[in-house]
BAFI-3210 file (N, C-alpha, C; in Angstrom, 3 decimals, decimal comma, padded with zeros to 6 digits):
// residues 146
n [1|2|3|4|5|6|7|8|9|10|11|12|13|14|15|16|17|18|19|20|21|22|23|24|25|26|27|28|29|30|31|32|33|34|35|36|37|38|39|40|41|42|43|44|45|46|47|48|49|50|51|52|53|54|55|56|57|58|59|60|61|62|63|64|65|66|67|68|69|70|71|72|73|74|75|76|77|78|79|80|81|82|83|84|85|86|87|88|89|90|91|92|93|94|95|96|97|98|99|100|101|102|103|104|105|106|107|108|109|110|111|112|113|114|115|116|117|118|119|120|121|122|123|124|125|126|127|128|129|130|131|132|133|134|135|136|137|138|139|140|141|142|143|144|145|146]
n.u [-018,346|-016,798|-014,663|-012,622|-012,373|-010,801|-008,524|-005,150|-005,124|-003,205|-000,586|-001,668|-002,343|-000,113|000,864|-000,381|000,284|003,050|003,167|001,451|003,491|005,903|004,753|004,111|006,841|007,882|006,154|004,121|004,952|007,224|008,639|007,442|009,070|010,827|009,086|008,816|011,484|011,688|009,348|009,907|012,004|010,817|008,554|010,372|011,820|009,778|009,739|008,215|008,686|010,033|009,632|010,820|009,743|008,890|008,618|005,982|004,451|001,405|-001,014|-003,304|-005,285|-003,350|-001,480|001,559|000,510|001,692|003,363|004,767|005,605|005,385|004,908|005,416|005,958|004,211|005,462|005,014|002,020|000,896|000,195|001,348|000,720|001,764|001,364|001,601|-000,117|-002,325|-004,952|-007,060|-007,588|-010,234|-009,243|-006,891|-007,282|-008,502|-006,331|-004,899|-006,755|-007,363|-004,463|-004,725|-006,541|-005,649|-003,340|-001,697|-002,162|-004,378|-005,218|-004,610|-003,307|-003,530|-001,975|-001,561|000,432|-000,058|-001,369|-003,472|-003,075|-003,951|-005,327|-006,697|-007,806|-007,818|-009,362|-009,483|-010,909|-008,967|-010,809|-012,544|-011,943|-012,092|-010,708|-007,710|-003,980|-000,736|002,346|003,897|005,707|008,107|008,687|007,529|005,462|002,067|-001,077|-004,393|-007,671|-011,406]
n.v [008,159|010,780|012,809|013,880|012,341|010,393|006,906|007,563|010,041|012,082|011,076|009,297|011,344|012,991|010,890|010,602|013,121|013,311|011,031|012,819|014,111|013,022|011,378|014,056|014,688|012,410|011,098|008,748|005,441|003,902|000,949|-000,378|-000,525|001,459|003,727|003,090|003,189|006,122|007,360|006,502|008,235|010,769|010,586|009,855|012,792|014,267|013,461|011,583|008,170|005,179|001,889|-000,053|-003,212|-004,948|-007,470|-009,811|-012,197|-014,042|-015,389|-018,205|-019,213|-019,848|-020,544|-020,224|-019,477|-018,009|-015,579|-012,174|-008,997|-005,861|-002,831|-000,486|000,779|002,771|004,898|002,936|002,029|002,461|001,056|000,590|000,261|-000,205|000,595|000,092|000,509|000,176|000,550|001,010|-001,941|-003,974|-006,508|-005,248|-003,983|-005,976|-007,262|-005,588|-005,390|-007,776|-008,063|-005,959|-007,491|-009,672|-008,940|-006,753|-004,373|-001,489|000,573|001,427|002,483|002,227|003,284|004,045|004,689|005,064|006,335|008,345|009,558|007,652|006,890|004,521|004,175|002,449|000,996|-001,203|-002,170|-003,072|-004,582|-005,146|-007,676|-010,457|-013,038|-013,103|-014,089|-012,863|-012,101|-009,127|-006,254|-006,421|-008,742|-009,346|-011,187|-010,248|-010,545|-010,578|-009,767|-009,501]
n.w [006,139|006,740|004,708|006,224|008,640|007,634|007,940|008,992|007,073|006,900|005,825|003,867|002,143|001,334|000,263|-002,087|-003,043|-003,501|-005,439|-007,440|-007,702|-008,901|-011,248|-012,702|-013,368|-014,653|-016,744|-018,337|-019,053|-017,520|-016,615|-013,285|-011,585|-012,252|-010,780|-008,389|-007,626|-007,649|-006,584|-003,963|-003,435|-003,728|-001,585|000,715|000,667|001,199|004,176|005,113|006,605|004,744|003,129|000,972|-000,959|001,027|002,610|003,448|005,509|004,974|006,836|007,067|009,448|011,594|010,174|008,000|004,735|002,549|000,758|000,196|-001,333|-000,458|-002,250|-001,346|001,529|003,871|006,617|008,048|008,230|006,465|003,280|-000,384|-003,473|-006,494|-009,872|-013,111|-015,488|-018,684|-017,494|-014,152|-012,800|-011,905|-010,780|-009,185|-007,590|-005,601|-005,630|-003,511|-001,636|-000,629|001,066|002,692|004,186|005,065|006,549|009,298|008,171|007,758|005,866|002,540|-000,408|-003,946|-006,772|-010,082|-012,603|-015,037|-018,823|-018,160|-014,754|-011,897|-008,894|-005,863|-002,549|-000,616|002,611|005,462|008,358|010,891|013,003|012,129|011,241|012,410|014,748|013,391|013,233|011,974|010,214|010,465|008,636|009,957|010,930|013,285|015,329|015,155|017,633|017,009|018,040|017,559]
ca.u [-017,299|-016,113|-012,761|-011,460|-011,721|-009,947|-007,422|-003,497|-005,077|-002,034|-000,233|-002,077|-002,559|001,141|001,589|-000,619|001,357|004,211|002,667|001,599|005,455|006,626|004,127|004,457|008,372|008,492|005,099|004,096|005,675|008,508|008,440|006,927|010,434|011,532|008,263|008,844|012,976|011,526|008,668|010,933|013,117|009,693|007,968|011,686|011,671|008,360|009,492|007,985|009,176|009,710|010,455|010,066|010,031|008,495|008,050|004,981|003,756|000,739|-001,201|-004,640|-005,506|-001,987|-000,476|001,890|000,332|002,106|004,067|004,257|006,162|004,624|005,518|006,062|005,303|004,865|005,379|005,072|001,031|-000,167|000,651|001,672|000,831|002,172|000,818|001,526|-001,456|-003,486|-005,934|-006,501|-008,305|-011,236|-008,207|-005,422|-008,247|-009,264|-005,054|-004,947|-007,989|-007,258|-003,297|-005,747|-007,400|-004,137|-002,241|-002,236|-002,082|-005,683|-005,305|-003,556|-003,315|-003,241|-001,487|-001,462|001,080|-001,054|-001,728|-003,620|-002,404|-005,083|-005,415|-007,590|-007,367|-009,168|-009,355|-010,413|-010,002|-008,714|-011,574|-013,717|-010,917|-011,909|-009,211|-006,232|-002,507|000,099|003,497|004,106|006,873|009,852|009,163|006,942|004,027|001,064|-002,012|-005,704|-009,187|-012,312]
ca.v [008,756|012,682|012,433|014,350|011,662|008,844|006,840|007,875|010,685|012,706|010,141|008,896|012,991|012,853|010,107|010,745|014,175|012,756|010,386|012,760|014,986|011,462|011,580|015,039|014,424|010,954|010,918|007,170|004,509|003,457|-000,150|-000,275|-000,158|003,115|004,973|002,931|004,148|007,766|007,331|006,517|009,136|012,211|010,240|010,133|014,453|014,498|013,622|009,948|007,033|004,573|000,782|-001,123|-004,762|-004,981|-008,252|-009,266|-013,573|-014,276|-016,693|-018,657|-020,496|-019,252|-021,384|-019,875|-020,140|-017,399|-014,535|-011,455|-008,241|-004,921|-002,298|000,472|000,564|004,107|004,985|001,509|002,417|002,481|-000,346|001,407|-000,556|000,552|-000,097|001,508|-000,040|000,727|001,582|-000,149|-003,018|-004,944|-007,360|-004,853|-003,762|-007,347|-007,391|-004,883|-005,326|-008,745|-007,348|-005,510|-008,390|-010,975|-007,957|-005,835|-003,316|-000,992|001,610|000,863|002,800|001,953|004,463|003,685|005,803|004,925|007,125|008,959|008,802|007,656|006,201|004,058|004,261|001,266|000,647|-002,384|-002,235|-004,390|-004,898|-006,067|-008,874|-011,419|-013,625|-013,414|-013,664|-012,770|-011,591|-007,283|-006,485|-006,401|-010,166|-009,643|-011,587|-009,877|-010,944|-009,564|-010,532|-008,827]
ca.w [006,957|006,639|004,439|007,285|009,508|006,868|008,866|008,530|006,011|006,426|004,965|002,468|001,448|001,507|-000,571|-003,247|-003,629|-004,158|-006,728|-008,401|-008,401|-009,923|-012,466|-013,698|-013,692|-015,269|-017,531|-018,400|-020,030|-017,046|-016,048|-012,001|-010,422|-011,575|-010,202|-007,157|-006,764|-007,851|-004,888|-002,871|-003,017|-003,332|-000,412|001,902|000,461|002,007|005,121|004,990|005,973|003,366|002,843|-000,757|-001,048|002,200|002,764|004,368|004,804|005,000|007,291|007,539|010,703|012,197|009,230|006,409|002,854|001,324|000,935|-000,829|-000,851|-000,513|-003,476|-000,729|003,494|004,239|007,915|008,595|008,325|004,936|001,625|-001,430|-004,381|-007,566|-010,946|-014,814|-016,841|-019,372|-016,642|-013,516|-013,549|-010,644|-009,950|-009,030|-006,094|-005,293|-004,777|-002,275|-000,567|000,332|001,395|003,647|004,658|005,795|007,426|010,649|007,931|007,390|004,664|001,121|-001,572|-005,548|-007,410|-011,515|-013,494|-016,735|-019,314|-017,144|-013,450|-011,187|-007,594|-005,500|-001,797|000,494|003,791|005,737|009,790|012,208|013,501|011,179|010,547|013,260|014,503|012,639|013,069|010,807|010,454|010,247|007,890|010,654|011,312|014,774|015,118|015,840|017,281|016,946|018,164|017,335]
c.u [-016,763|-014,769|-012,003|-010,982|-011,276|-009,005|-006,701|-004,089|-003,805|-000,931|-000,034|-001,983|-001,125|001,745|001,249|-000,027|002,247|004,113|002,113|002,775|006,234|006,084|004,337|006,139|008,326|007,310|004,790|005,082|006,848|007,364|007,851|008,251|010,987|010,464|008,936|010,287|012,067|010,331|009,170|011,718|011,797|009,285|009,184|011,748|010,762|008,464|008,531|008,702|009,032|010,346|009,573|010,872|009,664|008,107|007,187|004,551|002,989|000,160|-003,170|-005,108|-003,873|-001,215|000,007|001,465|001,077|002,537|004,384|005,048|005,686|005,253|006,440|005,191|005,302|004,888|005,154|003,103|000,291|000,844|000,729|001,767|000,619|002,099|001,270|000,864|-001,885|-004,331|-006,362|-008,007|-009,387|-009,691|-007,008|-006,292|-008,167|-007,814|-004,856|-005,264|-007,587|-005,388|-003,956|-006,033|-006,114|-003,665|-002,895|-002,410|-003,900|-005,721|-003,947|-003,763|-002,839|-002,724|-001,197|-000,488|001,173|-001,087|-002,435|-003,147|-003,811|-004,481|-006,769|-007,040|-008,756|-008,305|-009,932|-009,590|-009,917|-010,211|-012,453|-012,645|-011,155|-010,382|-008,601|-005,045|-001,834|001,575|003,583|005,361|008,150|009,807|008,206|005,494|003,011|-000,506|-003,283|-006,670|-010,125|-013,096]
c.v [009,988|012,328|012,882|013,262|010,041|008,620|007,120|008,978|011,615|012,466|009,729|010,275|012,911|012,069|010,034|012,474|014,000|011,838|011,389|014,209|014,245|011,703|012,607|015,017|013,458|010,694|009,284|006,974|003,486|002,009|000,492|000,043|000,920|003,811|004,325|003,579|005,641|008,169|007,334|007,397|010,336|011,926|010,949|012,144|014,920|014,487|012,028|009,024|005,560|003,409|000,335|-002,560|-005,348|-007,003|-009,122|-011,258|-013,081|-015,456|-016,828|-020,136|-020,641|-020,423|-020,056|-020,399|-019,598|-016,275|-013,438|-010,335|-006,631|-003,650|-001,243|000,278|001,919|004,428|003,767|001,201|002,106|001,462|000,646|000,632|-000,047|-000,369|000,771|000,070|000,723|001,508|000,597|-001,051|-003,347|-005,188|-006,559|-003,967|-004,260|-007,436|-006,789|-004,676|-006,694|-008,940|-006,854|-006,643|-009,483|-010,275|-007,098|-004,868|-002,760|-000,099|001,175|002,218|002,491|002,766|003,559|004,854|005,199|006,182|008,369|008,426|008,334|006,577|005,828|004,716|003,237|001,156|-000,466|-002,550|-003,409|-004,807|-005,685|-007,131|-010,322|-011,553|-013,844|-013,377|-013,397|-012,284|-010,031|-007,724|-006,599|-008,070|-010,246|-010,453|-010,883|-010,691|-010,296|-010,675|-009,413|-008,831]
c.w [006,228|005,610|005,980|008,473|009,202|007,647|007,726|007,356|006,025|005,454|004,261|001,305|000,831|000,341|-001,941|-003,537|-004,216|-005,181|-007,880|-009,003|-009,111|-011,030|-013,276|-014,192|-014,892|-016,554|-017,407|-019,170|-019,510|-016,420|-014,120|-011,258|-010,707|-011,364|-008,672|-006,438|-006,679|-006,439|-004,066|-002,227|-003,066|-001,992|001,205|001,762|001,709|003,300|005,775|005,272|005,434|003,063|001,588|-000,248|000,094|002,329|003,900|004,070|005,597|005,348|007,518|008,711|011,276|011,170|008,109|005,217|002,122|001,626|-000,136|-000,841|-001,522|-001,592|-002,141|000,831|003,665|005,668|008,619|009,188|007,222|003,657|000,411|-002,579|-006,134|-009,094|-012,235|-015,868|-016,718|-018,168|-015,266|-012,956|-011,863|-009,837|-009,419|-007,363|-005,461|-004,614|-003,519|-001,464|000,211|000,947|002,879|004,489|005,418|006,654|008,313|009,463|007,412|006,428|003,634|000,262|-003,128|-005,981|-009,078|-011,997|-015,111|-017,673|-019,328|-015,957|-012,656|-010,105|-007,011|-003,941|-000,826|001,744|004,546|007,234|010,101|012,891|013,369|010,449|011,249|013,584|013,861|013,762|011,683|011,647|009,714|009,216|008,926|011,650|012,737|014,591|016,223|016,232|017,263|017,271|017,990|018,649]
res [x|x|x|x|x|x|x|x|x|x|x|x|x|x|x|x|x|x|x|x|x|x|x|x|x|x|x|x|x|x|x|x|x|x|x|x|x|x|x|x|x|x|x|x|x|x|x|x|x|x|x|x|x|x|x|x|x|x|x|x|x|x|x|x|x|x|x|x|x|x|x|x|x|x|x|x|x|x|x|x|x|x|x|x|x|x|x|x|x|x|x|x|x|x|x|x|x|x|x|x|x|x|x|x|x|x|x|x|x|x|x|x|x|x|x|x|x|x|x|x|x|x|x|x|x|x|x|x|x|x|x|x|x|x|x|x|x|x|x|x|x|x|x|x|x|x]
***
């Protein structure tokens, strides 16, 4: 697929900008919650909008197992999952991807503010989800069929 035609790329373009106006501001070394206030407030600049702590359960076979809460929601479109390690790891993917995978939501992004900064960015449609339900972050239950 073209980058040009990545879903929500405006977005995502958008958001890794502002990740990395945080970064050059703040360098490494801050615990995860002050990139996420400082995101917060470049992203909302940007013209974004922007919920942290999103919380998001998670269901299999329309049952609750679990629940989780998203670092950042941007536009109520894309997962914003915010990391400062060393460097970023299989499992901090494997997190996001299957975030992807429980939720109406289809595009995530990783963002690391490591030693170097670096980002992932996955996608995984609705479509290719079978039947699910779940719960969106504002509590609605959605449903989907393939």
């Amino acid at each position: 697929m073209p980058a040009t035609n990545l879903k929500h790329r405006e977005v995502t373009e958008l958001v890794i900008r502002g990740f990395y106006a945080v970064y050059n501001e703040l360098g490494y070394g801050f615990l995860e919650n002050v990139y996420e206030s400082a995101m917060e407030i470049e992203l909302t600049d940007l013209g974004l909008n922007v919920s942290r702590q999103v919380p998001i359960e998670v269901y299999y076979k329309r049952r609750a197992i679990g629940r989780y809460e998203a670092d950042i929601v941007v536009n109520d479109v894309v997962i914003v999952e915010l990391k400062a390690a060393q460097t970023l790891a299989a499992s901090h993917e494997a997190q996001l991807l299957n975030y992807l995978k429980a939720t109406r939501f289809e595009v995530g992004l990783l963002l690391n503010f490591g030693p170097e900064p670096s980002f992932k960015r996955k996608a995984f449609d609705n479509s290719r989800k079978g039947k699910m339900s779940w719960i969106g972050p504002q509590g609605n239950l959605d449903k989907k069929s393939a």
